[in-house]
C-alpha positions as CSV (number, residue, x, y, z in Angstrom):
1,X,-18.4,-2.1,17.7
2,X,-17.3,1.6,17.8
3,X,-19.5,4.2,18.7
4,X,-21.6,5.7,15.9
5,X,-21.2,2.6,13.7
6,X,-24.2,0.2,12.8
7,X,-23.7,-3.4,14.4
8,X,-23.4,-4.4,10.1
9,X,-19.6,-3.5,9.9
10,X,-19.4,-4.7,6.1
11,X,-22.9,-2.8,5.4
12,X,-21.0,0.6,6.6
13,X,-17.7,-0.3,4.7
14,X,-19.8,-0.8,1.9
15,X,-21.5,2.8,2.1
16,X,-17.7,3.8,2.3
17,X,-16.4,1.9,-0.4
18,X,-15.0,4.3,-3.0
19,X,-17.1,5.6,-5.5
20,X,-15.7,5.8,-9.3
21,X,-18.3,8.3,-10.2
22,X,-16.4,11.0,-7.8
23,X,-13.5,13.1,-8.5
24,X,-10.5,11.1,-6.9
25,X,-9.6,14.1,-5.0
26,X,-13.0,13.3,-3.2
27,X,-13.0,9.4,-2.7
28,X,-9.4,10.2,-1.2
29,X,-10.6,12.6,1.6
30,X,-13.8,10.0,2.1
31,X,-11.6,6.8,2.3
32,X,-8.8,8.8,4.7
33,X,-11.6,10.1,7.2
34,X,-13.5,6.8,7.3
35,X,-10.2,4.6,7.6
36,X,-8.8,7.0,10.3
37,X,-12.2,7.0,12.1
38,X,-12.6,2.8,12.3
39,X,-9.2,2.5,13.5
40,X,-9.5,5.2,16.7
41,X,-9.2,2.7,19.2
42,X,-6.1,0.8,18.3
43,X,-4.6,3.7,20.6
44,X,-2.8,6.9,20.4
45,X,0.0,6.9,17.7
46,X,3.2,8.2,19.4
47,X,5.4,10.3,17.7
48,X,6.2,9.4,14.1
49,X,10.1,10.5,12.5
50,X,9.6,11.5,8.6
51,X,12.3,11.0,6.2
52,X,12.7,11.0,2.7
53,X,13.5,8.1,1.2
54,X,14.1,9.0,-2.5
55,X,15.1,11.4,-5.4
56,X,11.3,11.7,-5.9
57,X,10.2,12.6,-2.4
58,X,9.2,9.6,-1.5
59,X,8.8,9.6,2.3
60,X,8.6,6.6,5.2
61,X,7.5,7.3,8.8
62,X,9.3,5.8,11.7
63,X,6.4,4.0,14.4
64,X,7.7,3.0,17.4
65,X,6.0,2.1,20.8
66,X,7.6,0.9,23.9
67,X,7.3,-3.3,22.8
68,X,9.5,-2.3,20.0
69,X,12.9,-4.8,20.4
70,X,15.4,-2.5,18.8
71,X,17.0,-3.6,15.4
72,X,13.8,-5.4,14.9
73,X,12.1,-3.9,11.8
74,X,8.5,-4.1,9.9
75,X,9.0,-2.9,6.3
76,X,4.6,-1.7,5.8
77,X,3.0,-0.8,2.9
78,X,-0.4,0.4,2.9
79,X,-3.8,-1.1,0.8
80,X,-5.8,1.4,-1.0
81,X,-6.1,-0.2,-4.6
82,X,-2.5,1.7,-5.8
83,X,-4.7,4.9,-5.9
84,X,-5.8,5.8,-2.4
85,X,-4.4,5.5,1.5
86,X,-0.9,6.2,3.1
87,X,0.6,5.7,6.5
88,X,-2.4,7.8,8.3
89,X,-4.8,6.3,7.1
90,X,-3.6,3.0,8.4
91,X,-1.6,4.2,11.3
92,X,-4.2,2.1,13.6
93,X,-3.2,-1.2,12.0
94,X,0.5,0.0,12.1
95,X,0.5,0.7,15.3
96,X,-1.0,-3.0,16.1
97,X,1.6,-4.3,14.0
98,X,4.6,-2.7,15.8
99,X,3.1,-4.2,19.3
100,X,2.3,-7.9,18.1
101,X,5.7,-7.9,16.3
102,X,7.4,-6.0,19.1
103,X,9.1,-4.6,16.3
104,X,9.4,-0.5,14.6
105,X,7.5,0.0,11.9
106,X,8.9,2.0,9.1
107,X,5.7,2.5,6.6
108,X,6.0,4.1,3.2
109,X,3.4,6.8,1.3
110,X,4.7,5.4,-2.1
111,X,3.5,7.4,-5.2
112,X,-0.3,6.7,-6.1
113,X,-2.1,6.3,-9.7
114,X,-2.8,7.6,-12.1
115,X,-0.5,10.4,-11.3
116,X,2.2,8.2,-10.8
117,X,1.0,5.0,-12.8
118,X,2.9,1.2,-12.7
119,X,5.5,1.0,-12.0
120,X,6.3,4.1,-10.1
121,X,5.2,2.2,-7.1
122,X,7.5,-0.8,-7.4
123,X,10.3,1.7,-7.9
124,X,9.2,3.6,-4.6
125,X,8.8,-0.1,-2.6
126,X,12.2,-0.8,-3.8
127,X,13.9,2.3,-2.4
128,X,12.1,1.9,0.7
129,X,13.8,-1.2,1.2
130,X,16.9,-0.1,0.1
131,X,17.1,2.7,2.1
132,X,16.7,0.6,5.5
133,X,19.3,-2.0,4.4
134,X,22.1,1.2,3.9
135,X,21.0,3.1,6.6
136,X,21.4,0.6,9.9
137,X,18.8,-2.0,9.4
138,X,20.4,-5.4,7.7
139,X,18.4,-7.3,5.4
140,X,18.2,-10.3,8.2
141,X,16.3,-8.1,10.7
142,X,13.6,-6.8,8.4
143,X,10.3,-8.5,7.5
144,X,7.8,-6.4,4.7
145,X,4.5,-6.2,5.8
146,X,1.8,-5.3,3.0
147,X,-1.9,-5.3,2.6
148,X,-3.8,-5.6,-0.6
149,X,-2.0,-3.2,-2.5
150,X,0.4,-3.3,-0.4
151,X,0.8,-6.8,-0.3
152,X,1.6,-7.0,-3.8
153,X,4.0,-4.5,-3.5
154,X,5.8,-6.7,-0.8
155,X,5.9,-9.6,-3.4
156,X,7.4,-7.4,-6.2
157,X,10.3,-5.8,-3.4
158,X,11.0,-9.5,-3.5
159,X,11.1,-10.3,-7.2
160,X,13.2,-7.6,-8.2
161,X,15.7,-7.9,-4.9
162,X,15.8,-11.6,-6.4
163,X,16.6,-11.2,-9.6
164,X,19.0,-8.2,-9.2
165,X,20.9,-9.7,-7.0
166,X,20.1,-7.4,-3.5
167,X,19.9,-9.1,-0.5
168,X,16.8,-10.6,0.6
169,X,15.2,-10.2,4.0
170,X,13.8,-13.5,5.7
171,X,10.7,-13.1,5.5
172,X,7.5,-11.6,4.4
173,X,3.8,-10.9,4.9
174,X,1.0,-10.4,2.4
175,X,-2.1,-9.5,3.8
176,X,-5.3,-10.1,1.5
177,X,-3.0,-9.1,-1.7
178,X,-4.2,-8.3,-5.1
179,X,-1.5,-11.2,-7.0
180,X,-3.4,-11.1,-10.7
181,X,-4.2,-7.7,-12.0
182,X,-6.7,-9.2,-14.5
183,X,-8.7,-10.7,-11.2
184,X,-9.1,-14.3,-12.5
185,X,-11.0,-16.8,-10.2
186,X,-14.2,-17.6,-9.4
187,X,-14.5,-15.7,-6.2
188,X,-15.0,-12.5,-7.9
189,X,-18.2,-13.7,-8.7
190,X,-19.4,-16.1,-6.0
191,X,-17.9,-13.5,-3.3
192,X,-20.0,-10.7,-4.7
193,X,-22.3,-10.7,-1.9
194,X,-19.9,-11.5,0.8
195,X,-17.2,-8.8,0.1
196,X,-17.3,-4.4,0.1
197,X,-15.0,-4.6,-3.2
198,X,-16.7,-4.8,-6.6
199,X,-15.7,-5.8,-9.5
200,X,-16.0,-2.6,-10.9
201,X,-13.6,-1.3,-8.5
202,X,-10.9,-3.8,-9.3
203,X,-11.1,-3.1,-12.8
204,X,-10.7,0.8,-12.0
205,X,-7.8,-0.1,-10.3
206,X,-5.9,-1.7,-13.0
207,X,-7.1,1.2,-15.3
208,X,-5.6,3.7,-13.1
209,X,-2.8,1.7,-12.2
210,X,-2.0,-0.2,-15.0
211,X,-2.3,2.6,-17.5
212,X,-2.6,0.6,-20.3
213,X,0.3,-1.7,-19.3
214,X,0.5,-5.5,-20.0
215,X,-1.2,-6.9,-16.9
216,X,0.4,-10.1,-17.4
217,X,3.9,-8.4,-16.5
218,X,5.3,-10.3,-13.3
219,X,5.6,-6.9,-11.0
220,X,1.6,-6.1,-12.1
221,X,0.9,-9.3,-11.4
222,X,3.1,-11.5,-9.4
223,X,1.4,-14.5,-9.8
224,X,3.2,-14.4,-13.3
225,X,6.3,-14.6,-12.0
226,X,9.2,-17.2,-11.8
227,X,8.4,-17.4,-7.7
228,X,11.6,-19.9,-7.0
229,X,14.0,-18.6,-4.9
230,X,11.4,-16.1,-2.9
231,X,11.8,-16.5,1.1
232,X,9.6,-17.6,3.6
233,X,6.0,-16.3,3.3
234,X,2.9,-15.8,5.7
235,X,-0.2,-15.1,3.4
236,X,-3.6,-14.2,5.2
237,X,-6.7,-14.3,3.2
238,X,-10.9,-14.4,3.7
239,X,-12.7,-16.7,2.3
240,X,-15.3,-14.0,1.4
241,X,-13.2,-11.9,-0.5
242,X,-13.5,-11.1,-4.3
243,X,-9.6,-11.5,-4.4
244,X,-9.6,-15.0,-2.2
245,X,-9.1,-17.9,-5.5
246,X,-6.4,-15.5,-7.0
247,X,-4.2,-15.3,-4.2
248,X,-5.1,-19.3,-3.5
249,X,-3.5,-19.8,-6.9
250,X,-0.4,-17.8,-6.0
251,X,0.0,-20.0,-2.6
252,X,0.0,-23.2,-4.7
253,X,2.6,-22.0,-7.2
254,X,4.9,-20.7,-4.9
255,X,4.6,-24.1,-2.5
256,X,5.0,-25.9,-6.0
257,X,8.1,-23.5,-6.6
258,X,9.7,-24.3,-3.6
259,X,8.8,-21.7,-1.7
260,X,8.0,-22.2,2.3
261,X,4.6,-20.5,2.6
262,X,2.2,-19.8,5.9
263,X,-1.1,-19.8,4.4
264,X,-3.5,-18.7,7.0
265,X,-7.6,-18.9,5.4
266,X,-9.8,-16.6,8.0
267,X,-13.1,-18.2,7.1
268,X,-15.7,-15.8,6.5
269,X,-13.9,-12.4,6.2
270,X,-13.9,-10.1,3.6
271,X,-10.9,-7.9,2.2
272,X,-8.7,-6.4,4.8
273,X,-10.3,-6.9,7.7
274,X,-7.3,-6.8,9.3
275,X,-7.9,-2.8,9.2
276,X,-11.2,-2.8,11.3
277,X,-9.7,-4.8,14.4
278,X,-11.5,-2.7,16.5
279,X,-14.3,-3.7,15.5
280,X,-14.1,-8.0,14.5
281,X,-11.9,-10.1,16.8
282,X,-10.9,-11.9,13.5
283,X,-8.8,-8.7,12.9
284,X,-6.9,-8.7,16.2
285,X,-6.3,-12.4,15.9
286,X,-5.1,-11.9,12.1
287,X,-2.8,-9.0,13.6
288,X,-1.5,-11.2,16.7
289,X,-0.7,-13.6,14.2
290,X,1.3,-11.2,12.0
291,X,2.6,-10.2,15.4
292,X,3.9,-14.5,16.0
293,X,5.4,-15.0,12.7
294,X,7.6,-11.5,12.9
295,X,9.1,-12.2,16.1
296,X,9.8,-16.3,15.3
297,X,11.7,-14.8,12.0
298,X,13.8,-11.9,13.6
299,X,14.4,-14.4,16.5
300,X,16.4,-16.8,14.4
């Protein structure tokens, strides 16, 4: 455990969890210093190469550290409930990423609700993708990486490259993703206890994100979707999370579609643990893994 943190990770992620009765302006500072400060020890980033990925000033940051195999690229997209986060927040887990995967890491600071509500963020994971495939990285040789959030991001770059007939990378990885923005499943009930989410929280974040959109819509929630066709996934997922019979769902409809999927169950862990590897060796092992499945795919 880190200095100045209480053995009870979850207990101080809970005290950190944001609060809906602050101005968002607020929760976003709180929830950028805490994230930044629990991920310290994954090492010192090196230097990051900005560009702008979009007519809407949409901007990705180039992480590379001496592992990296060039032409080998991790497509990441940050958690933070489509409201909060971006690359420094969870340049600690990027950076983790980039050495298991021995890959670059090119993460995105999409547009965040409710100043840019659904689906401003689909649009923004879209032209991230698009921008590597025409600017030197081919579609083979790039895996998307995404946590919560960011997860379900990955899962709608897939959809719509799918059914608009772009090329699709190999691969992909959803870590703890939100698949079902009306948060079916019994979890989010019987986890209540076990997780740092709330309910409440998740039904913020389809308010904000949502905007009074149809939840049911495919790119809200994926689970939705037609999922035939999709490639190869790796899904990670604690069986203490709120979200964890939701995205259990998804696996078995995209196995039942056709669809080769990884489905790793971390028993006991609650949403995104994966972020506080510095703290619980379930989130290095969850990141070694992501690490394992990257390189076999950008191998072939």
């Amino acid at each position: 455990m880190a200095q100045g943190l209480p053995d009870d990770l979850l207990t101080v992620i809970r005290s950190h969890a944001p609060d809906p009765k602050k101005p968002l302006s607020v929760v976003r500072q709180e929830f950028s210093a805490f994230y930044r400060k629990v991920q310290q020890e994954a090492g010192e980033l090196p230097f990051m190469e900005r560009v702008v990925i979009s007519g809407n000033g949409v901007q990705g940051f180039w992480i590379s550290v001496p592992e990296s195999v060039p032409g080998c690229t991790v497509l990441f997209f940050h958690g933070g409930g489509f409201t909060l986060g971006s690359t420094a927040d969870y340049r600690g887990l990027c950076l983790r990423i980039a050495r298991a995967a021995r890959a670059r890491v090119f993460s995105v600071d999409y547009r965040l609700a409710p100043e840019h509500a659904f689906p401003a963020a689909v649009e923004d994971a879209v032209a991230a993708y698009r921008w590597l495939i025409t600017h030197g990285s081919p579609p083979h040789r790039v895996v998307p990486v995404g946590i919560s959030a960011g997860g379900t991001l990955v899962l709608d770059l897939l959809l719509f490259a799918r059914d608009s007939g772009m090329p699709l990378p190999p691969a992909a990885v959803c870590l703890s993703p939100a698949v079902d923005m009306m948060f079916g499943g019994r979890s989010v009930e019987t986890n209540r206890a076990a997780d740092w989410i709330t309910a409440e929280r998740l039904h913020a974040i389809r308010t904000m994100y949502l905007a009074g959109h149809d939840p049911d819509d495919p790119l809200a929630s994926p689970i939705h979707a037609s999922l035939a066709g999709l490639p190869r996934l790796y899904i990670q997922a604690g069986t203490h999370e709120l979200l964890f019979d939701g995205i259990t769902s998804f696996v078995k409809k995209a196995r039942w579609a056709g669809v080769p999927v990884r489905f790793g169950i971390w028993q006991d862990m609650f949403h995104c643990w994966q972020v506080f590897a510095d703290h619980v060796p379930e989130g290095k092992e969850a990141v070694d893994q992501i690490g394992t499945f990257v390189q076999d795919v950008l191998s072939r």
